[in-house]
N, C-alpha and C positions, 0 to 999 in steps of 0.2 A: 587608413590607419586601423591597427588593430585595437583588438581588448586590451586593456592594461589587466594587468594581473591581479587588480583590486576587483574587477568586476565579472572576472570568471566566474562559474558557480564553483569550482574547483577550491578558490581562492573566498570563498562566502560560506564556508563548514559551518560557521557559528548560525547566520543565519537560516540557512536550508535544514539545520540540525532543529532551529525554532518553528520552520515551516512544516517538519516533517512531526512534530510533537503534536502539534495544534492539529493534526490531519489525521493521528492516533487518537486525539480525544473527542476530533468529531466523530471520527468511527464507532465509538462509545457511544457516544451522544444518540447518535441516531440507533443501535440497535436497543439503547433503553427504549427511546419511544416507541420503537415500530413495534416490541415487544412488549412492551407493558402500558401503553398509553396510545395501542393504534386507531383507537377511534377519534382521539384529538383533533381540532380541525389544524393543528401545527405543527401535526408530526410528518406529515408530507416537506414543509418543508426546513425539517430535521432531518433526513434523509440525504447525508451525503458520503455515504460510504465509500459505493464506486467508485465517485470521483476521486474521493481519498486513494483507495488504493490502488488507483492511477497512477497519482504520485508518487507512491512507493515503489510501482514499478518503473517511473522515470525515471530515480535517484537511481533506483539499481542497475539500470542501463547505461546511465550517463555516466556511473563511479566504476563500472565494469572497464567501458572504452577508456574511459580518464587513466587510468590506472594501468591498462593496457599500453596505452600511450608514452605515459612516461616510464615506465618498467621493462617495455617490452617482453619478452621471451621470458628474463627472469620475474615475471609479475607471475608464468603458471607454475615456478616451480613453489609446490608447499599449498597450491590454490585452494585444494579441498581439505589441508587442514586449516587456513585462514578464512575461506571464505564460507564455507559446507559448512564447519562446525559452529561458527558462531550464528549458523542460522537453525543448526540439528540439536545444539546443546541446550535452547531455552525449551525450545520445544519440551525436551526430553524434562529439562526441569518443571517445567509448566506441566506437566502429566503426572511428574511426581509429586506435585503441590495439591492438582487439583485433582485428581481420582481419592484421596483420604477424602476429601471438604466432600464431594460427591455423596462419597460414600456414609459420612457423618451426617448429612442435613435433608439427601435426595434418596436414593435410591442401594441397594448392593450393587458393586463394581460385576459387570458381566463379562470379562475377559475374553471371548469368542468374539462381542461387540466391540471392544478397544482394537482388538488385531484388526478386523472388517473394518472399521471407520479411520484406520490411519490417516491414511490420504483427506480427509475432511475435519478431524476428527468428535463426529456423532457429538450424543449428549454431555458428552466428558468436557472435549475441547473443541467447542464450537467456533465456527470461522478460521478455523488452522487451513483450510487450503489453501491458502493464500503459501502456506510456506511451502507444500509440495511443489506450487505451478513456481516459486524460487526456486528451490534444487534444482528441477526441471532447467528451465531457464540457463542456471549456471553452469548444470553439465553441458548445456549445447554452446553456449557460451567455449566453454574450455577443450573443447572438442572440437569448433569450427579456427579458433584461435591455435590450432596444434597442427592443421596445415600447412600449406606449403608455399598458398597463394596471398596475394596484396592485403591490405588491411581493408580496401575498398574491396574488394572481390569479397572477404570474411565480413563486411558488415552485411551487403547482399544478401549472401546466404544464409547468416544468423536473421535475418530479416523473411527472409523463406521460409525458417525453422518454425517463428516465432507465425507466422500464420498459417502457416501445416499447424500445429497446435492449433489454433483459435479451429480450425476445420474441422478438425479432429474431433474437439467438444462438443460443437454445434454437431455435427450428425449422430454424435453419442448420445446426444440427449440430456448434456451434463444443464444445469442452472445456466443461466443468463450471467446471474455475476460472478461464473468463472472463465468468460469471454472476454466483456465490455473492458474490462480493464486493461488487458494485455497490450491494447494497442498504447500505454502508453511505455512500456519497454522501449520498443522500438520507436521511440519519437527518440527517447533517452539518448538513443546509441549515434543515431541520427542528428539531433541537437548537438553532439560533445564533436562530431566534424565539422559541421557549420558552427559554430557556438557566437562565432562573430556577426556573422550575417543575419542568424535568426535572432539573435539578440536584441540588435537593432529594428526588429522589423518587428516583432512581440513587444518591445516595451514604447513604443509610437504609440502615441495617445488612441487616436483611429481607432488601430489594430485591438487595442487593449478594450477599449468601447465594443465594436465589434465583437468580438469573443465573450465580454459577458453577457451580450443580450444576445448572441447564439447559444453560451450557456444555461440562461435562465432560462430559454423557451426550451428547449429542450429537454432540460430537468423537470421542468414544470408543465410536461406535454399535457398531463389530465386536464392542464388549467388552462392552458393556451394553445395547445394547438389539439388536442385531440379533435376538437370539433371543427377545425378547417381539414385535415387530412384525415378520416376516421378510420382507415383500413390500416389492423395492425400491423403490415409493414412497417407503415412510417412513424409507429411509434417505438417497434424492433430497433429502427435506423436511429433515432432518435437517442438510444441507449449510449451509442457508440459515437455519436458528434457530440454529445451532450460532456462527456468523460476526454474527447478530443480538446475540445472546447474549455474545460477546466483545466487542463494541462497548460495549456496556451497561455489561457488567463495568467495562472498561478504562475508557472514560466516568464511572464510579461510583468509581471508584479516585484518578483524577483530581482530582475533583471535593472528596475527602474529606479528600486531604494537603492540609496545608496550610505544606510548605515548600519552599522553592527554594533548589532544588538547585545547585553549582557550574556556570560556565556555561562549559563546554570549546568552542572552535574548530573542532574535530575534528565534533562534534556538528552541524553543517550539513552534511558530505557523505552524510547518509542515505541521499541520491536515489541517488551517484555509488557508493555501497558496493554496494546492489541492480543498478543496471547492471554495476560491474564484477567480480561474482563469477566469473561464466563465466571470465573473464580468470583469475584466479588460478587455476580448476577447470582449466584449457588448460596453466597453466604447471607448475603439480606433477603432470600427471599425465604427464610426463615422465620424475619421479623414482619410486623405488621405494622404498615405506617403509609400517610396519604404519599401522592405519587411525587412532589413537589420534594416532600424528605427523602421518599428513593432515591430519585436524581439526584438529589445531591450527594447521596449517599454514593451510591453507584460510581457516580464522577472522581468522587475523591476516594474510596476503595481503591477502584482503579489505578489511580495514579500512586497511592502509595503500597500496595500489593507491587505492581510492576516496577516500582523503584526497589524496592526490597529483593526481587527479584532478581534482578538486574545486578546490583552489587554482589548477590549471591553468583548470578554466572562471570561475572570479573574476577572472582576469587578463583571460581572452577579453571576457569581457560588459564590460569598460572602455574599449576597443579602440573 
């Protein structure tokens, strides 16, 4: 028997839309402490970004094929102004919000530096790569889906694309965490074929067990494993099962409520919260106050900076 249509993730928007806010404001969460309270003995584990943006790359994977699926052929016509823009246009807004704040409280705006750090973007908009390796993504996305061949043949090969990237980085020389996450794209793409089968086999008590205690060893390798395997391979390796492993979980968790949840407004500006962190991280760090009031400071900036946001690019995209 299959999924009923209640237990899709396709068909759980409200939830995954709850799951994917909470994983924007862990993402917060941990670059407050790792950046302003990194000697804590708790900021370690505050630290769950990657895993976060794991997630985000398995909504994008999984909403790609989902979409693909029921759309077909007419899902790429308008793609890049549906799907590009709504990831090119906060951006664009988040640069126009946060270069004044910058430039008022930090530093003079260096314009050679804003061109140069696009793709990252530098002190301005820090943690934006996340939205380049998306366009990326989406242009291979809509360029393997514009052949000729099976939908299985195109996820193959979008799955080839998607670790030629991850290669690509790694012998470049790029950060660690503009790799670890990628793999979870392609679970995404992977998941929304099977969506039945893995469904069932992730949200098993077992499985769900398992995967958190391969995720917390993993996450926590300083803590627990560094000192059984000490050669940092296995703690390189560890990056990538660890971020595997929180997919799964979270996937498995998912999979297993079965209620839904209130469905808040608020809860669409996830994307707009992760870009505009920095912004709020620029505006209190003006003030002077113990770290306890930062955070909370930080937390709730964040969340209403990126709501505000957010409603401002709702407006734009009607325009």
């Amino acid at each position: 028997m299959g999924l009923s249509d209640s237990t899709l993730f396709s068909q759980k928007r409200v939830l995954c839309d709850w799951v994917k806010y909470i994983a924007a404001l862990l993402v917060v969460n941990g670059h407050i402490f790792m950046f302003s309270n990194p000697e804590s003995a708790i900021t370690p584990f505050m630290n769950l970004g990657a895993c976060c943006v794991s997630i985000f790359f398995f909504f994008s994977g999984y909403g790609l094929m989902t979409s693909q699926k029921q759309k077909g052929d007419a899902y790429l016509k308008g793609f890049f102004k549906r799907r590009i823009l709504k990831v090119l246009l906060p951006l664009l807004t988040a640069y126009v919000i946060t270069l004044p704040i910058y430039a008022l409280l930090k530093d003079s705006i260096n314009w050679l530096t804003v061109l140069k750090t696009l793709t990252w973007g530098g002190p301005y908009l820090r943690y934006s790569w996340f939205v380049t390796e998306i366009v990326v993504l989406y242009g291979a996305f809509y360029i393997v889906m514009k052949t000729k061949c099976g939908i299985a043949s195109k996820r193959n090969i979008l799955t080839l694309l998607v670790l030629c990237m991850m290669a690509l980085l790694i012998i470049a020389g790029q950060p660690k965490w503009y790799v670890i996450s990628l793999p979870g794209f392609i679970i995404g793409i992977w998941f929304q074929a099977y969506e039945d089968k893995i469904s069932r086999i992730l949200s098993e008590y077992t499985i769900l067990i398992i995967s958190v205690v391969i995720w917390f060893f993993t996450w926590q390798w300083q803590l627990v494993g560094h000192n059984i395997l000490t050669a940092y391979k296995w703690e390189y390796i560890s990056y990538y099962i660890c971020n595997i492993a929180f997919v799964a979980m979270v996937v498995g968790l998912i999979c297993k409520l079965r209620i839904t949840p209130p469905h808040l407004r608020i809860l669409r500006s996830s994307y707009e919260v992760y870009l505009m962190q920095n912004s709020a991280f620029i505006i209190l760090s003006a003030f002077s106050m113990p770290f306890i009031g930062y955070w909370i400071s930080a937390i709730c900036s964040s969340i209403s900076i990126g709501y505000f946001v957010h409603n401002l690019n709702t407006r734009l995209y009607r325009i």
